[in-house]
C-alpha positions as a Markdown table, in Angstrom:
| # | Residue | x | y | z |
|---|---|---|---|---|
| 1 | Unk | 108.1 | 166.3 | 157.5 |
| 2 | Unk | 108.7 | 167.2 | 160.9 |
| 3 | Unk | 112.0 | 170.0 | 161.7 |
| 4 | Unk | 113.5 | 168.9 | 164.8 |
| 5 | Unk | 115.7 | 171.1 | 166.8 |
| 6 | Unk | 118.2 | 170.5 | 169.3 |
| 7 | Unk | 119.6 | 172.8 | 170.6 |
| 8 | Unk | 122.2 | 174.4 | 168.1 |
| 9 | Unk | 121.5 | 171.9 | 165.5 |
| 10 | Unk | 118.2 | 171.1 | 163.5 |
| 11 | Unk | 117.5 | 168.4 | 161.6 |
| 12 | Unk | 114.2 | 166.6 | 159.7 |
| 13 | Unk | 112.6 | 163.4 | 160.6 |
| 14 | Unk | 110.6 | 162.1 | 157.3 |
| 15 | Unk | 109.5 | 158.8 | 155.4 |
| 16 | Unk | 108.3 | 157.2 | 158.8 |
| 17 | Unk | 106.9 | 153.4 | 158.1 |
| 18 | Unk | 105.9 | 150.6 | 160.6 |
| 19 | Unk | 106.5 | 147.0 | 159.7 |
| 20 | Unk | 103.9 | 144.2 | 160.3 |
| 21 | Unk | 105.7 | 143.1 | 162.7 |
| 22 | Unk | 106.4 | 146.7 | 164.7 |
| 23 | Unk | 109.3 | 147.6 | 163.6 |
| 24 | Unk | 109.6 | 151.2 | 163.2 |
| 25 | Unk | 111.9 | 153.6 | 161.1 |
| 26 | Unk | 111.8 | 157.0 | 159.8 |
| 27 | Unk | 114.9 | 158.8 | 157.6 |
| 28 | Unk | 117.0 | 161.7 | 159.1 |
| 29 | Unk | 118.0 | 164.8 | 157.3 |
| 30 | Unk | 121.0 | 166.6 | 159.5 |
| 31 | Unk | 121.8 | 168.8 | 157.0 |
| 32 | Unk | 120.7 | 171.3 | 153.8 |
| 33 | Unk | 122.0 | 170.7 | 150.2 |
| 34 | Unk | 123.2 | 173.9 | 149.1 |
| 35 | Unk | 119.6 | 174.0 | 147.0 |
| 36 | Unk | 118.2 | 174.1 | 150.9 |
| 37 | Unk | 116.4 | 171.0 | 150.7 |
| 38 | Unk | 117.5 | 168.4 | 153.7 |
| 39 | Unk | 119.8 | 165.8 | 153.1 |
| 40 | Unk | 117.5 | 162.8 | 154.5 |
| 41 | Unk | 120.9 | 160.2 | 154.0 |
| 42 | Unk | 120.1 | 158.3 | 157.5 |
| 43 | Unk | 117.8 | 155.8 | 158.1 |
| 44 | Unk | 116.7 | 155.0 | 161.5 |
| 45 | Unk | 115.3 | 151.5 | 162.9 |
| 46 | Unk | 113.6 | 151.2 | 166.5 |
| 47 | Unk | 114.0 | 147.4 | 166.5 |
| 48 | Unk | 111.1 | 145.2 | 168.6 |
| 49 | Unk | 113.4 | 145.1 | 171.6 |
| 50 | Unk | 113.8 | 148.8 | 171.2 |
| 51 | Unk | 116.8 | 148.8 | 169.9 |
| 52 | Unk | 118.3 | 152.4 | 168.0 |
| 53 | Unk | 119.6 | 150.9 | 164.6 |
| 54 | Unk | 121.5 | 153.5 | 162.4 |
| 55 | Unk | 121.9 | 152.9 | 158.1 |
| 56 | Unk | 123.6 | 156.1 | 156.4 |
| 57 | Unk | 123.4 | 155.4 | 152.7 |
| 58 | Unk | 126.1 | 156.6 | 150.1 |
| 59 | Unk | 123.9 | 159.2 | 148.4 |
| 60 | Unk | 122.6 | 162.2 | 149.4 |
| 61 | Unk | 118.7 | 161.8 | 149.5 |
| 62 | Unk | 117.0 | 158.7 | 150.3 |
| 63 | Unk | 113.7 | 159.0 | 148.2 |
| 64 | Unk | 111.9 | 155.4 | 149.3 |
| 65 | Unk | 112.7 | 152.1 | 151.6 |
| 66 | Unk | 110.8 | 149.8 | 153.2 |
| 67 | Unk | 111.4 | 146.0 | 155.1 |
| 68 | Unk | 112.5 | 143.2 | 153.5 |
| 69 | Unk | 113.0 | 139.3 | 154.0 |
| 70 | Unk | 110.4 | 139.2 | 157.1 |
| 71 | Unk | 111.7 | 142.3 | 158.7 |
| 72 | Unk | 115.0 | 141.1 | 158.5 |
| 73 | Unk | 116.6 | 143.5 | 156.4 |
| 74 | Unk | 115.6 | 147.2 | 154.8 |
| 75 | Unk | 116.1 | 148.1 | 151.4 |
| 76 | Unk | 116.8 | 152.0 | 149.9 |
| 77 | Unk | 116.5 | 153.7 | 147.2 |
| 78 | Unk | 118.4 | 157.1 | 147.7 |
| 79 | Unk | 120.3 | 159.4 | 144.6 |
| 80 | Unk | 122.3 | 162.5 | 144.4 |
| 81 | Unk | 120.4 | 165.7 | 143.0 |
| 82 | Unk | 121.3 | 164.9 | 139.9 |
| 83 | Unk | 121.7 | 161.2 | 138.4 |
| 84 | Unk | 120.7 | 157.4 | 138.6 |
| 85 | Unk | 119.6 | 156.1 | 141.6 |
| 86 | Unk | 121.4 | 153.5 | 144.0 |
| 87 | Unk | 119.9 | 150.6 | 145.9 |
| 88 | Unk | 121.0 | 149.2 | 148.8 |
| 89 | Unk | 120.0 | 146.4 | 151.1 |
| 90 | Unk | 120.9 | 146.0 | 155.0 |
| 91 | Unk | 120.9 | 143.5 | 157.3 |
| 92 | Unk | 119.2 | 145.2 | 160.4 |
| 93 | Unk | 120.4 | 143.1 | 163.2 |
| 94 | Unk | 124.1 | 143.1 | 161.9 |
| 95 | Unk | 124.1 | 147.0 | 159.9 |
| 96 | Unk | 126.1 | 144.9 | 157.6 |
| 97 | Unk | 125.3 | 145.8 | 154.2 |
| 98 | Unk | 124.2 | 142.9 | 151.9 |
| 99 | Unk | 123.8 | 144.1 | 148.3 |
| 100 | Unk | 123.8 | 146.9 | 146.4 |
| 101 | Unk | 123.3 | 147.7 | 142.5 |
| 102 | Unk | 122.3 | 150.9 | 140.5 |
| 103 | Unk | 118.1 | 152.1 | 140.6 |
| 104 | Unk | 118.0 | 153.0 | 137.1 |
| 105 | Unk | 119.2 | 150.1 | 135.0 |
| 106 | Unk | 116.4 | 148.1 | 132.8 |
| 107 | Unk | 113.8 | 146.1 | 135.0 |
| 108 | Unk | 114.8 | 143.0 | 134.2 |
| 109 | Unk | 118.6 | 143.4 | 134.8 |
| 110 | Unk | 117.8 | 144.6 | 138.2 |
| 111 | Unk | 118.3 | 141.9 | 140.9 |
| 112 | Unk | 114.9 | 140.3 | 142.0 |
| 113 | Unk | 115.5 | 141.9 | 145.6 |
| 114 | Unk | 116.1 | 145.7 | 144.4 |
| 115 | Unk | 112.9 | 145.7 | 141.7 |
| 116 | Unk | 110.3 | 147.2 | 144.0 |
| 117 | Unk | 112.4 | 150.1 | 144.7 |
| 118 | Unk | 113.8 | 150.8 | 141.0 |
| 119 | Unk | 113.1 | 154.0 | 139.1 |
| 120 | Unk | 111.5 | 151.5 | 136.3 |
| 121 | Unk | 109.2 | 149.5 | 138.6 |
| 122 | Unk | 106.2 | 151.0 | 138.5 |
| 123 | Unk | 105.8 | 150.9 | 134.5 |
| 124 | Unk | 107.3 | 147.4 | 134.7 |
| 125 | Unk | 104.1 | 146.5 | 137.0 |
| 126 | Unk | 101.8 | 147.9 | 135.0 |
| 127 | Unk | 103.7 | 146.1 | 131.7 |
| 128 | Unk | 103.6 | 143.2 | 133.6 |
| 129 | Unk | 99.7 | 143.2 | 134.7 |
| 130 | Unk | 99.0 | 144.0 | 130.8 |
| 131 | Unk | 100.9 | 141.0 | 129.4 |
| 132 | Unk | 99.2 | 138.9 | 131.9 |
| 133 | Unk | 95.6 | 140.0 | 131.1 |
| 134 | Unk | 96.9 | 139.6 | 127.4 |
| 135 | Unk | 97.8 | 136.2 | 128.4 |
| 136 | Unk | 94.5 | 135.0 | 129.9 |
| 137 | Unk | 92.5 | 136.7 | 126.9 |
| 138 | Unk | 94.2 | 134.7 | 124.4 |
| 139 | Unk | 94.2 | 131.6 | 126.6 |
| 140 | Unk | 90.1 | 132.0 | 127.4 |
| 141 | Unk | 89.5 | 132.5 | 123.4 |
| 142 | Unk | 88.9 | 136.1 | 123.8 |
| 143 | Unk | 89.8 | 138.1 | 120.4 |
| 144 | Unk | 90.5 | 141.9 | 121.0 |
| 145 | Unk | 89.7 | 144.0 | 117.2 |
| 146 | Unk | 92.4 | 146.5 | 117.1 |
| 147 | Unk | 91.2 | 149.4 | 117.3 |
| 148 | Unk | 91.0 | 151.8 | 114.1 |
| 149 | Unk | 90.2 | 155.5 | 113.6 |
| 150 | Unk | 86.7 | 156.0 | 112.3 |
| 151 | Unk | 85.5 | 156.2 | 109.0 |
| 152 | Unk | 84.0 | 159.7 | 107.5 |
| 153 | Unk | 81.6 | 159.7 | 104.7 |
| 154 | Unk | 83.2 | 162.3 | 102.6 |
């Protein structure tokens, strides 16, 4: 995290990312939670014409974002200090927001767009990859033995 200052106020620049496609964007913390950690609600886009593009979320911390539909639009993941998360997705050109639904519902009643930034989606992938290699075991023939504690000779 780098602490910026200017002049009488200071802020933090973290979370910086660059798109395939050069977009650039970093989140902006311009004040402390009474905790003293920043406040990173602001996410800033540098656009490929070099345009300044501005998203404040409506939590306090963002904690992950990234692009979305071919750089068209950014997604994030931000929460309070305590509580569920919140996902919301921009349009970059317009700052218009496009969809937003709660971070910490069940994977699979989160909408398709919001999964890779839920609370849940990292177990999910990892369900998901596990089912699937289930799925190609059974399909090649391939019996797994459950696996059992071993015996003692008592």
């Amino acid at each position: 995290m780098l602490a910026v200052s200017t002049g009488s106020a200071e802020s933090e620049i973290s979370l910086k990312q660059k798109s395939k496609s050069g977009l650039q964007g970093w989140t902006v913390a311009g004040a402390r939670h009474s905790r003293g950690e920043w406040m990173n609600s602001t996410l800033v886009v540098i656009t490929k014409a070099g345009e300044k593009k501005t998203f404040r979320i409506s939590r306090a911390f963002i904690g992950t974002w990234g692009f979305a539909d071919a750089d068209k639009s950014v997604v994030i993941a931000g929460r309070n200090e305590h509580g569920p998360a919140w996902i919301q997705k921009f349009d970059i050109e317009t700052g218009k927001l496009l969809a937003e639904c709660a971070g910490s519902d069940f994977f699979k009643d989160t909408p398709e767009w919001a999964r890779p930034w839920c609370d849940e989606a990292e177990k999910a992938e990892k369900a998901e990859k596990a089912e699937k290699a289930e799925k190609a075991e059974k399909a090649a023939g391939v019996r797994k033995e459950p696996e059992t504690a071993p015996r003692s000779n008592d």
